[in-house]
LOTOR-600740 format. One record per residue (C-alpha): z, y, x. Coordinates in steps of 0.02 Angstrom, whole numbers, plus 32768, in hexadecimal, padded with zeros to 4 digits. Each point is the difference from the previous one (the first is absolute). Example, Ala and Ser with C-alpha at 12.3 -4.5 7.8 and 13.67 -1.06 7.14 Angstrom:
% residues 2
<up 8186&north 7F1F&east 8267>
<up 7FDF&north 80AC&east 8045>
//
This chain:
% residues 317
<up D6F1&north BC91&east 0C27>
<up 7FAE&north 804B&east 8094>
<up 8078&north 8073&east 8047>
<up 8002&north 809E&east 8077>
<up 801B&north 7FAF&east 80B1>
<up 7F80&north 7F78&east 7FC8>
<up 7F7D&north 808B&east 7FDD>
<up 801A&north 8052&east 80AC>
<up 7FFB&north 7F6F&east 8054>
<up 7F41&north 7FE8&east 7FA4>
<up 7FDD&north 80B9&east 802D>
<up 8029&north 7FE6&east 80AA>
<up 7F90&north 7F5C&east 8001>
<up 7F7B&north 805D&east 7FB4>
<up 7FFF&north 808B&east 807C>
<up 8005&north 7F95&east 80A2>
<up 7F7A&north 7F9E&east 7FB2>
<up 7F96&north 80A3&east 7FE3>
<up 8010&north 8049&east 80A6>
<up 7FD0&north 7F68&east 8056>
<up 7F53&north 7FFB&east 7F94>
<up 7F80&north 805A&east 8032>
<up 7F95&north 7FE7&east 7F5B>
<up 80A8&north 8035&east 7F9A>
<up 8002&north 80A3&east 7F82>
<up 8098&north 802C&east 7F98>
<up 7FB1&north 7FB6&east 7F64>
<up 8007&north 7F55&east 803B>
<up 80C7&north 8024&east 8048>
<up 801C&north 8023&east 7F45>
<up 7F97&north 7F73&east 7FDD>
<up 8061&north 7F86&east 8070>
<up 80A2&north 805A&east 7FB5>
<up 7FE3&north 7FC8&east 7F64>
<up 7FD3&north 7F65&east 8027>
<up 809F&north 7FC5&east 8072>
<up 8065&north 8037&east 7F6B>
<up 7FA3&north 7F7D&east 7F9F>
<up 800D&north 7F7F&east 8079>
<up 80CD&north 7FFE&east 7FF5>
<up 7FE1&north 7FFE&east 7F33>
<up 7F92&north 7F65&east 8017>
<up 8075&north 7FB9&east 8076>
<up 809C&north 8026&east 7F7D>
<up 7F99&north 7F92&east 7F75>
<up 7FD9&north 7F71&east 806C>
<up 80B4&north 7FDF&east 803F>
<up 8023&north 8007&east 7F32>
<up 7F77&north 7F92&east 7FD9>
<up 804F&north 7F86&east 809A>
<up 8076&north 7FBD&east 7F74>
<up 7F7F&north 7FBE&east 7FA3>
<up 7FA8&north 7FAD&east 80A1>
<up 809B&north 7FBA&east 8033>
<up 801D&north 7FB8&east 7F50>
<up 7F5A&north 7FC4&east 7FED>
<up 8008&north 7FA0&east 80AE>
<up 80A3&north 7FB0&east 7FC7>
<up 7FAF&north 7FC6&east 7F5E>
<up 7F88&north 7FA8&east 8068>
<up 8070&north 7FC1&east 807F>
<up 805B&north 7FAF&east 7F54>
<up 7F65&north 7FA5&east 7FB8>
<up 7FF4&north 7FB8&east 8091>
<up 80AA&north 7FBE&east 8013>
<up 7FE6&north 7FCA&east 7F57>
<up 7F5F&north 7FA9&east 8010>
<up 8050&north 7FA8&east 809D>
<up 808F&north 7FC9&east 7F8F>
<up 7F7B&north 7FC7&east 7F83>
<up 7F9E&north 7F9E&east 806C>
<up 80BA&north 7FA2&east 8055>
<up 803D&north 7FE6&east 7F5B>
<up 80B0&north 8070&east 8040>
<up 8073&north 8043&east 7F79>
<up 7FF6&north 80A5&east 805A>
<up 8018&north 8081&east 7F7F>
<up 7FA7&north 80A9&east 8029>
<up 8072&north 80AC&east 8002>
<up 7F96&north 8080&east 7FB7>
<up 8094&north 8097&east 7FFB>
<up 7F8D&north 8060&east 8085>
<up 7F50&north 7FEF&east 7FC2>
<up 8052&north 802F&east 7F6D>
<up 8043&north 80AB&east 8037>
<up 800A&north 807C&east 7F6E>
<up 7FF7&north 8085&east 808C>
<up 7F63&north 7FC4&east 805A>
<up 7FBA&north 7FF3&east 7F5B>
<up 8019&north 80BB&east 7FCB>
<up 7FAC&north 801E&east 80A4>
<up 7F76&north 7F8C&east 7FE0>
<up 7FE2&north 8068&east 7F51>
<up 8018&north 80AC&east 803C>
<up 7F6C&north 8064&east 7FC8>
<up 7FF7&north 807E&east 8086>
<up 801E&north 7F7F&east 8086>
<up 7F7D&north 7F98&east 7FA7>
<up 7F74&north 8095&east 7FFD>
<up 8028&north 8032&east 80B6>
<up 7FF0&north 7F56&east 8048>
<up 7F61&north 7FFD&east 7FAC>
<up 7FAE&north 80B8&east 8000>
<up 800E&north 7FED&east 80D4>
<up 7FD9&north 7F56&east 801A>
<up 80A7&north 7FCA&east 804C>
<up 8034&north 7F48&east 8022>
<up 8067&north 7FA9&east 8067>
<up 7F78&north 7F7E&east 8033>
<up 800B&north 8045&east 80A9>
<up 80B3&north 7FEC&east 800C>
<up 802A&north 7F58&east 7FC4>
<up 8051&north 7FCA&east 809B>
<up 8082&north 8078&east 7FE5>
<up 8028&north 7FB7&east 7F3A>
<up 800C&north 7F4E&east 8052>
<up 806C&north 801C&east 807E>
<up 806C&north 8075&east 7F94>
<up 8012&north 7F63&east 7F7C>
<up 8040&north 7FAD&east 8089>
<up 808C&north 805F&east 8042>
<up 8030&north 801E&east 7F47>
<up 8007&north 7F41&east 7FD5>
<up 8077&north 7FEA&east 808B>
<up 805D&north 80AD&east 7FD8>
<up 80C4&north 7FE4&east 7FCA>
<up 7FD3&north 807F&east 7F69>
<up 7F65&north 7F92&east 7FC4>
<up 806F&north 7F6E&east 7FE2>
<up 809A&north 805C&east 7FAC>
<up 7F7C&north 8044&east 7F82>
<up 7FA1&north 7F5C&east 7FFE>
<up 8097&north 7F9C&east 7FE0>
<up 806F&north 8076&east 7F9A>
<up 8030&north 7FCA&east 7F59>
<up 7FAD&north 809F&east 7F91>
<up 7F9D&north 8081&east 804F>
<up 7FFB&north 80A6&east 7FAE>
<up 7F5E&north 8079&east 800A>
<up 8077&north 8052&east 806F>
<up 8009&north 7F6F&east 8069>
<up 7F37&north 800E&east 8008>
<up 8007&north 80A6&east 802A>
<up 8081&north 7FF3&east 8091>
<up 7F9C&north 7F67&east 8053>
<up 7F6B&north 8067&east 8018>
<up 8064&north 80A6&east 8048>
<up 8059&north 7F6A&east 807F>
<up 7F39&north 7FBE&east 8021>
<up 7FC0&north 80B8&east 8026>
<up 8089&north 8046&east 8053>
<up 8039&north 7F57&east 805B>
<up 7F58&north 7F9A&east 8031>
<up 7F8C&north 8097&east 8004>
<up 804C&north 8089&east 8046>
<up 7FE3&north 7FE5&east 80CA>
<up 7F97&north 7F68&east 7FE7>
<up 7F7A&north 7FDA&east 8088>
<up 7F9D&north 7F9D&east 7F86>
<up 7FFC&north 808B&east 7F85>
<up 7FCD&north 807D&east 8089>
<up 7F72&north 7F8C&east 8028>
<up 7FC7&north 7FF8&east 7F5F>
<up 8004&north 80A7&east 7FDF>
<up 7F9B&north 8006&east 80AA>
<up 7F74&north 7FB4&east 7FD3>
<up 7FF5&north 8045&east 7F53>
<up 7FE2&north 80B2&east 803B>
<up 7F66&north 7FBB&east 8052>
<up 7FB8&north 7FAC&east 7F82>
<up 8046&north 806B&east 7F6A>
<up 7FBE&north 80AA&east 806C>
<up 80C9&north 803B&east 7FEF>
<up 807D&north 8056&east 8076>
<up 80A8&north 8013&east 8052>
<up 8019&north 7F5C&east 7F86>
<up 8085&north 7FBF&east 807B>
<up 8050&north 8098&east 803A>
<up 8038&north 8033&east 7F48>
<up 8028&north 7F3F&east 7FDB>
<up 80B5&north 802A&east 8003>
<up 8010&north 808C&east 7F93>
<up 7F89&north 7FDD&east 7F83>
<up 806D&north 7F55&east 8002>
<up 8099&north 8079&east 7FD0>
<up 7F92&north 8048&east 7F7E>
<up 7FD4&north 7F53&east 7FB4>
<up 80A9&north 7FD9&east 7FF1>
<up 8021&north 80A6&east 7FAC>
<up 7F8B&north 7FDB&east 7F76>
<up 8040&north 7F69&east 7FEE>
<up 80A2&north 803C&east 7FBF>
<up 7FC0&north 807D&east 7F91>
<up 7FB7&north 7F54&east 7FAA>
<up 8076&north 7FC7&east 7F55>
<up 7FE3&north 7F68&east 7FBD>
<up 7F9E&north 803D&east 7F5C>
<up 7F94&north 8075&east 8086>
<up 7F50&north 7FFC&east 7FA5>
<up 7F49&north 7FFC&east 8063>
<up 7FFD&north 809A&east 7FE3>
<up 80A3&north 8028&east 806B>
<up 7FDB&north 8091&east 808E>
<up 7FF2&north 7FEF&east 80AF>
<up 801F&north 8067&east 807C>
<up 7F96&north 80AC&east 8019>
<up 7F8C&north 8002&east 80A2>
<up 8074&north 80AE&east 8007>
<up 8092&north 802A&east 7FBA>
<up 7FC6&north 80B8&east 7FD4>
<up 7F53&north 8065&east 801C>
<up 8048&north 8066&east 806D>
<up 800B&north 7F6F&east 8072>
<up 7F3D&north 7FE5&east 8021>
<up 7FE3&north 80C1&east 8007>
<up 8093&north 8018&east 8086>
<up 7F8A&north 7F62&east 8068>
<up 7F75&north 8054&east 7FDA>
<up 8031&north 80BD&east 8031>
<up 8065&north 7FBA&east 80A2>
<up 7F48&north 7FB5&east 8036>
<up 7F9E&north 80A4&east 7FE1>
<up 8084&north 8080&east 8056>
<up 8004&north 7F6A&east 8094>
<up 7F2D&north 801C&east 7FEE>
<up 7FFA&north 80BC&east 7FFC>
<up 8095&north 8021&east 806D>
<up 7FCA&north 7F95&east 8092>
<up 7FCA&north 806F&east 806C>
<up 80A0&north 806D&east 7FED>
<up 8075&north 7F5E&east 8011>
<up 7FA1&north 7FC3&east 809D>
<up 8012&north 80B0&east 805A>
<up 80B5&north 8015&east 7FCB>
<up 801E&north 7F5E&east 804B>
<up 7F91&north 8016&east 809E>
<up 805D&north 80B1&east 8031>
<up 80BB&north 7FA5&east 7FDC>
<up 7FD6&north 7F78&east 8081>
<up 8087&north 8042&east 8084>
<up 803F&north 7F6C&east 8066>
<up 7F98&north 7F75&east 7FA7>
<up 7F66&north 7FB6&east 8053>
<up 7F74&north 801E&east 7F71>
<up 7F9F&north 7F6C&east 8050>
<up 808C&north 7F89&east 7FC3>
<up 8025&north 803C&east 7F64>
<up 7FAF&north 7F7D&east 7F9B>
<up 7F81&north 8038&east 7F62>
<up 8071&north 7FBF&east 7F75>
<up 808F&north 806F&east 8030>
<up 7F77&north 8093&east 7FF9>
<up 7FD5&north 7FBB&east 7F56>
<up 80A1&north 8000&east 7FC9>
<up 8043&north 80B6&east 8038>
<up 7F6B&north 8053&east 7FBA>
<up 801D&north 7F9A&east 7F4E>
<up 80BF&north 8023&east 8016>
<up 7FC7&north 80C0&east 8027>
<up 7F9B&north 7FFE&east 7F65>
<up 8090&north 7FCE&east 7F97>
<up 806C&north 8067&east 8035>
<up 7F96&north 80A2&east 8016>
<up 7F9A&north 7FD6&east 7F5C>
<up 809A&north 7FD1&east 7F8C>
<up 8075&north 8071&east 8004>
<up 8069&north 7FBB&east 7F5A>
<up 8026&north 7F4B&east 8085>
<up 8099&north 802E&east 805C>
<up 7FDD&north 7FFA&east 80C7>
<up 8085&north 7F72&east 802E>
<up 7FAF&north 7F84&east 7F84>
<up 7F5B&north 8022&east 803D>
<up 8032&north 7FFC&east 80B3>
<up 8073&north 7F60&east 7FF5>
<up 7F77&north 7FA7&east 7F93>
<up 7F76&north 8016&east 809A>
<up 8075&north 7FDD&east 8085>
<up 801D&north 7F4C&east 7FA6>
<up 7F4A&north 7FEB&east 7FEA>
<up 7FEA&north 801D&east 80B1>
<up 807E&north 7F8A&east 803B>
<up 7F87&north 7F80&east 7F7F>
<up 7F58&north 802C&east 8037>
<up 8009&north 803B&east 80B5>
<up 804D&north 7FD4&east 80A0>
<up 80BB&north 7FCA&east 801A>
<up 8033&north 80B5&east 804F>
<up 7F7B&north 807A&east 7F9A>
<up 8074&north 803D&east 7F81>
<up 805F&north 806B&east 808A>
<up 7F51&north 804F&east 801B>
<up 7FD7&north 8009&east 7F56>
<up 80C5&north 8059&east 7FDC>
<up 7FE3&north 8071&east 808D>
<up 7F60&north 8040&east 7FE3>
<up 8016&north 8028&east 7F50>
<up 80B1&north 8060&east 801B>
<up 7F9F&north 8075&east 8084>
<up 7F59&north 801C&east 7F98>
<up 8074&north 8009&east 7F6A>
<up 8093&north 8088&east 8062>
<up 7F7F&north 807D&east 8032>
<up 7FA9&north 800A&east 7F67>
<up 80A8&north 8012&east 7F9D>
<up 8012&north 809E&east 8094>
<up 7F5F&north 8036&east 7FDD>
<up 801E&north 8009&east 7F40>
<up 7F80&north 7F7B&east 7FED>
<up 8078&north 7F78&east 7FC2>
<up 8043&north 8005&east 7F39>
<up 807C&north 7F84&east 7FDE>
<up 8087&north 7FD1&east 7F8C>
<up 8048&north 7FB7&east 80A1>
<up 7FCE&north 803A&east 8093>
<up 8011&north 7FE4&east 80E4>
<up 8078&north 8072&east 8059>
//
């Protein structure tokens, strides 16, 4: 699930953080590594377990309705197709989302606001009401309302983002609504993979989709750590025609971590490596750093490929 440009984006978190703490050794970088990667896990099983929040708020806003209809004497009948969702209910029952909630004490007390106001908007959605008022409804039905509610109501949602906010803070989590987005994608992913006789038992996704995923992190951070005196002198000697004062720390960060790559891994071809940093820079750093960032690693990068320094698959002219 957690994929390359995710981890170096974590690295290079990790590494600004570390340089800017005094108290900091490379045992707690790992440390924090490991622990940002866990974070975006977490944050993959809430927005899974969100299904069964949102259906459990609906089920109350319907006893309500019904009591009120009780207590008038109205011949309101109650519609119970959502609550009912086969797909919500697979969720509900999932073993491994079950355990996880559990085994890290996750819930979405925190971030009720953000299942209210998401009922809401779905009550008064066009796609509610076809599936509320269609005459069958299939489990693939179920299954396509809930890819509409993540993908439609959640994705971009300010109320969400709040949520997810204020659960970091109390839930001790991070990046939480940076990642929304694409762990979003990756909740809708799973739900596809779901078939109507899917058992408890059915598997989720990975935290990674390979090993060789968390030791590629975890080697990028250690050549960043043991290389960074190397990285920071090849980058203070290339400085022709920039003013080092201005060049702001994360772009530092992320040459080195770029440098580290693409020195310390020689089977990742040079144009993925470079075009994957550039991008994070135009993310994480100011609106014109990139051309720094481009710049700086094509000169540090061309005089060590003259120097017979630089072993590449691809390679700078």
């Amino acid at each position: 699930m957690i994929n390359r440009t995710m981890v170096r984006t974590r690295v290079i978190q990790t590494l600004f953080a570390y340089y800017k703490d005094p108290d900091a050794t490379p045992g707690k970088a790992r440390k924090e590594l490991r622990k940002s990667f866990a974070d975006t896990y977490d944050l993959y099983f809430m927005l899974l377990a969100f299904a069964s929040e949102l259906t459990s708020y609906a089920q109350q806003q319907l006893e309500e309705q019904i009591a009120r209809a009780r207590a008038t004497h109205s011949s309101w009948k109650a519609n119970r197709r959502f609550v009912q969702n086969k797909l919500a209910q697979q969720l509900f029952d999932n073993r491994a989302l079950r355990a996880r909630i559990q085994e890290q004490n996750l819930s979405w007390d925190s971030g009720m606001p953000a299942v209210s106001d998401t009922y809401r908007r779905l009550v008064e959605s066009d796609f509610y009401r076809e599936y509320m008022s269609a005459d069958t409804c299939s489990y693939e039905d179920d299954k396509t309302l809930w890819r509409h509610i993540y993908q439609r109501l959640l994705m971009n949602s300010d109320a969400l983002e709040d949520a997810l906010d204020e659960m970091e803070l109390v839930l001790d989590k991070s990046n939480w609504t940076v990642d929304a987005d694409i762990i979003l994608s990756y909740v809708v992913k799973t739900i596809k993979r779901f078939k109507e006789d899917s058992t408890p038992e059915t598997p989720l996704l990975e935290m990674f989709d390979s090993e060789e995923e968390l030791q590629f992190a975890m080697g990028l951070l250690d050549k960043a750590l043991t290389g960074h005196e190397e990285y920071e002198g090849l980058i203070n000697s290339h400085l022709k025609g920039w003013d080092a004062d201005r060049i702001a720390y994360m772009d530092r960060v992320i040459v080195e971590t770029a440098l580290a790559e693409i020195i310390g891994f020689e089977q990742i071809a040079l144009t993925i490596s470079l075009n994957e940093y550039i991008e994070l820079t135009k993310t994480y750093s100011g609106d014109k750093s990139y051309l720094f960032v481009n710049g700086i690693i094509t000169e540090i990068l061309r005089d060590m490929k003259h120097q017979g320094r630089l072993f590449k698959a691809e390679t700078v002219r």
